[in-house]
C-alpha positions, 0 to 999 in steps of 0.5 A, spaced: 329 552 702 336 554 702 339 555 695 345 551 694 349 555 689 347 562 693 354 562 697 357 561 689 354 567 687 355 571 694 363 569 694 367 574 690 373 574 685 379 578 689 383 582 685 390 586 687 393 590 682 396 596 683 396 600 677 388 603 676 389 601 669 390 594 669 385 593 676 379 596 672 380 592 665 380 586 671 374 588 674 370 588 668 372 582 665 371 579 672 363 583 672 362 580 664 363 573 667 358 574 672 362 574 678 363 579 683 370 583 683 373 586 688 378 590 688 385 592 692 391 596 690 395 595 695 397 588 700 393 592 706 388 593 702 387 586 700 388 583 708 382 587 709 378 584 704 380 577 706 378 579 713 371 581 712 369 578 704 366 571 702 373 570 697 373 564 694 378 566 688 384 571 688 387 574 682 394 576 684 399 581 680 406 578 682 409 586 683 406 591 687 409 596 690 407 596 698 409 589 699 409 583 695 405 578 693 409 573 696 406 576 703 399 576 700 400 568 700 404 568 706 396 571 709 392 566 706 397 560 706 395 562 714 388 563 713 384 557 715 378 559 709 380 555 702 381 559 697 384 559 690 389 563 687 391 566 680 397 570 678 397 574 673 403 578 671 409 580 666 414 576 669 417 570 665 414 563 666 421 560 670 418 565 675 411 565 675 412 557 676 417 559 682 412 563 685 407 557 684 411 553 688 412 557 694 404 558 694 403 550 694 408 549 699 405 554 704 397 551 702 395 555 697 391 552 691 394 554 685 389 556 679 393 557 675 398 564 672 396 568 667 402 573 663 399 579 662 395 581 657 390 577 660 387 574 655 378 574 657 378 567 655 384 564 659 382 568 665 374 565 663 377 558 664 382 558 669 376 561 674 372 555 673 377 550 674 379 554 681 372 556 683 371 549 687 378 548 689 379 546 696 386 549 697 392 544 700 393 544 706 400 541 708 399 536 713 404 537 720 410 532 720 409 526 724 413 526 730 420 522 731 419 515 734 421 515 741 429 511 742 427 507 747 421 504 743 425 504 736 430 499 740 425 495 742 422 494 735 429 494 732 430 487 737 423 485 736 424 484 728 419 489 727 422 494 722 421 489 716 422 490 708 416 492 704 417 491 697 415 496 691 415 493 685 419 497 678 417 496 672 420 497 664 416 502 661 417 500 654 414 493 656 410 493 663 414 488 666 417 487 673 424 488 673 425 489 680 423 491 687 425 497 692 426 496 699 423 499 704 423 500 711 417 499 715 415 498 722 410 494 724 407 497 730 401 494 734 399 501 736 399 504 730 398 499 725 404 500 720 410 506 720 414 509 716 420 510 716 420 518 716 418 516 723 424 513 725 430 512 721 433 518 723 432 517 730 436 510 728 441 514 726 442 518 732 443 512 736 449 510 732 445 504 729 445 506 722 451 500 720 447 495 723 440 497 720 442 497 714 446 490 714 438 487 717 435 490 711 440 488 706 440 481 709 432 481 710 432 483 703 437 478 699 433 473 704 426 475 700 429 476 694 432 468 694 425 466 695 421 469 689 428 469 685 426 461 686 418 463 680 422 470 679 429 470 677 428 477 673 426 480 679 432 484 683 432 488 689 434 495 691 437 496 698 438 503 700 445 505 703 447 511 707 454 514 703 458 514 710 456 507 711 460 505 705 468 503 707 472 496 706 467 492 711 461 494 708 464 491 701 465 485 705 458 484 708 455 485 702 459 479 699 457 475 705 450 476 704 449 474 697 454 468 698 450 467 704 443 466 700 445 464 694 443 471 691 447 472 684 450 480 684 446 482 678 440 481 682 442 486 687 443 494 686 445 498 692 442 505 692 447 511 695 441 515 698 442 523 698 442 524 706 449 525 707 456 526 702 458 522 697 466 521 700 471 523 694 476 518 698 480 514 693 478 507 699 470 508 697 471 509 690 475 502 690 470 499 694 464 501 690 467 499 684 470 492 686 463 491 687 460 493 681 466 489 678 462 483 681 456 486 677 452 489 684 448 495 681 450 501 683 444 507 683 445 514 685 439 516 689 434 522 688 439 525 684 439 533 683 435 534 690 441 532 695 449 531 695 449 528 688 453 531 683 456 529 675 462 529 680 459 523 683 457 520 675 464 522 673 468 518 679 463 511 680 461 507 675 453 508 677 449 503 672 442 507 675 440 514 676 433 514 680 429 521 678 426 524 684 418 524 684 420 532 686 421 532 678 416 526 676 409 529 680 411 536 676 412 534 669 405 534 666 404 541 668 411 544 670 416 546 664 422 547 667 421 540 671 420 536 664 425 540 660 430 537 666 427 530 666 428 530 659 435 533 660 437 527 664 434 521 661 437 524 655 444 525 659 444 518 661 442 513 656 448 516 652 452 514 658 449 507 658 446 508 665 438 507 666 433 512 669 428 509 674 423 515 676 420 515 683 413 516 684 409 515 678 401 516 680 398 516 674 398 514 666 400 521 663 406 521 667 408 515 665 406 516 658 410 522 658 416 519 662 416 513 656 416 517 650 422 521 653 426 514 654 426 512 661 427 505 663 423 504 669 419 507 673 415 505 680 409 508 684 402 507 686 400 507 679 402 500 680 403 498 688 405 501 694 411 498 698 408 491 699 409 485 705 413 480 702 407 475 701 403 480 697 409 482 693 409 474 691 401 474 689 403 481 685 408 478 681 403 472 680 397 476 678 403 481 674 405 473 671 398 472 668 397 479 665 404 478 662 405 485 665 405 489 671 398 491 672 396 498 674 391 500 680 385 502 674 386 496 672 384 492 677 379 496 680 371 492 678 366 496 675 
């Protein structure tokens, strides 16, 4: 009979320390907790053991003197064995957390970072939480679409919106919907627009693109708007497209489907500049006069600036999920969520987080003060059809019903 826990005992705690000292008070607190340790002094060193060792956990000094740790997690993001890391190290917190970011980037579970000294019952806990990690591999960016069949999908009305619902996190109401592009494909069931909005813009569709989400979507938004007036919709807008004509059209659509400005907000995306030009500052701002919402998109990440809040009379700011996934476990992106919902509420601007997941996040946005939040904690992007049983269900609950609440024990 084999014995299920015998590989846990075999595998070893990988220690890369190049000061003898501080290598071997690791190894004996390694050795203490009933593991094997196995030390290293150098980056050489190290590779070796990874080669030829059953190594589950690495305990990683950040400074070493023939190489980097840098280049150890260059070798195991490449590596195909899961592993899981814990870096130990006198340098500050913002770098640890730093180095955490490029490790996660390239695959490499992070356990968690240590400062040293090391504290015996911190290593303790964090080579329990690490020991059955499964390290994150990040998967191959999906192919472009090709032009020809994204033509025929554009022609055909197969690149529709879905809607995600936001909702206000100081009373779980939906306030309004993002719009997103999907394609419905026979082949590949649904696609998503990484796959193919880029390829659009390389065919120089993007204007008419934009015009059929804006009119597919002011078109769905007359038709809930009929039980959910309070509901609005966001349309994503390239910077560059924006110029005196697309002032023009958006006016045309919502005349055309009866759909008041307030139930529109247009979100400037983060691909392209903001043009400083005096002609689209007027036009953003006549439709603002005409009470169309103005959101800056994914703001911090992109082209947007304070240049852009100062020169446009934004009415949302949307906090990008790079921010939001991070601010239960990051200090460095709570403080700069706290810093810019704080930033906007003196500015009379709502704050909209992207890519809340899980309550705790939403909690923690909450108590900071933003407004509105969106995500798979409560929906992905929905079909018109399912949108409309959503906020049906949304309407009985007296609030936005949340994943965990809907699933049955």
């Amino acid at each position: 009979m084999i014995d299920a826990h015998a590989s846990e005992r075999e595998s070893a705690v990988l220690i890369i320390e190049d000061d003898p000292v501080q290598r071997g008070i690791m190894e004996a607190m390694v050795r203490k907790l009933g593991m094997r340790g196995l030390p290293a002094a150098t980056v050489s060193e190290a590779r070796a053991h990874l080669q030829n060792d059953d190594v589950r956990m690495v305990l990683l000094d950040l400074r070493l003197q023939d190489g980097t740790s840098l280049d150890v997690l260059h070798s195991l993001g490449n590596d195909t064995v899961p592993r899981s890391v814990i870096l130990a190290s006198g340098c500050d917190e913002r770098t640890r957390n730093a180095v955490s970011r490029i490790a996660e980037a390239r695959g490499v579970h992070v356990a968690g970072s240590l400062r040293k000294p090391i504290c015996e019952d911190s290593l303790a806990a964090l080579l329990r939480a690490g020991r059955g990690a499964v390290a994150v591999r990040q998967p191959a960016a999906d192919e472009p679409c090709d032009p020809d069949d994204v033509t025929f999908a554009l022609a055909g009305g197969r690149i529709v919106p879905y809607f995600q619902p936001q909702v206000s996190l100081s009373t779980g109401r939906v306030v309004g919907v993002e719009a997103l592009a999907r394609w419905q494909s026979d082949a590949h069931s649904t696609i998503g627009p990484e796959r193919f909005v880029s390829v659009i813009e390389s065919m120089g569709q993007a204007r008419a693109f934009t015009a059929l989400m804006l009119k597919a979507s002011l078109a769905a938004c007359a038709r809930w708007r009929r039980r959910f007036p309070e509901v609005s919709v966001a349309v994503n807008v390239p910077p560059s497209l924006v110029d005196a004509a697309f002032g023009d059209l958006v006016r045309s659509c919502l005349h055309e489907y009866a759909v008041p400005p307030s139930a529109l907000v247009l979100e400037l995306t983060e691909g392209s500049p903001l043009s400083d030009s005096v002609a689209v500052g007027n036009v953003l701002t006549g439709l603002r006069i005409d009470g169309v919402g103005l959101a800056i998109d994914d703001f911090g990440t992109g082209y947007s600036s304070m240049l852009s809040l100062l020169r446009i009379p934004f009415s949302e700011m949307k906090l990008d999920r790079a921010f939001v996934g991070c601010a239960l476990h990051d200090a460095d992106s709570a403080r700069i969520l706290s810093a810019l919902i704080a930033m906007s509420r003196d500015m009379g601007v709502t704050t909209v987080a992207e890519g809340i997941e899980c309550v705790e996040v939403r909690d923690r946005l909450a108590a900071y003060g933003c407004s509105t939040g969106q995500g798979w904690l409560w929906s992905a992007a929905l079909k018109e059809a399912a949108l409309h049983a959503w906020l049906d269900d949304a309407a009985q609950a007296g609030c936005a019903p949340t994943v965990a609440s809907t699933v049955q024990h």
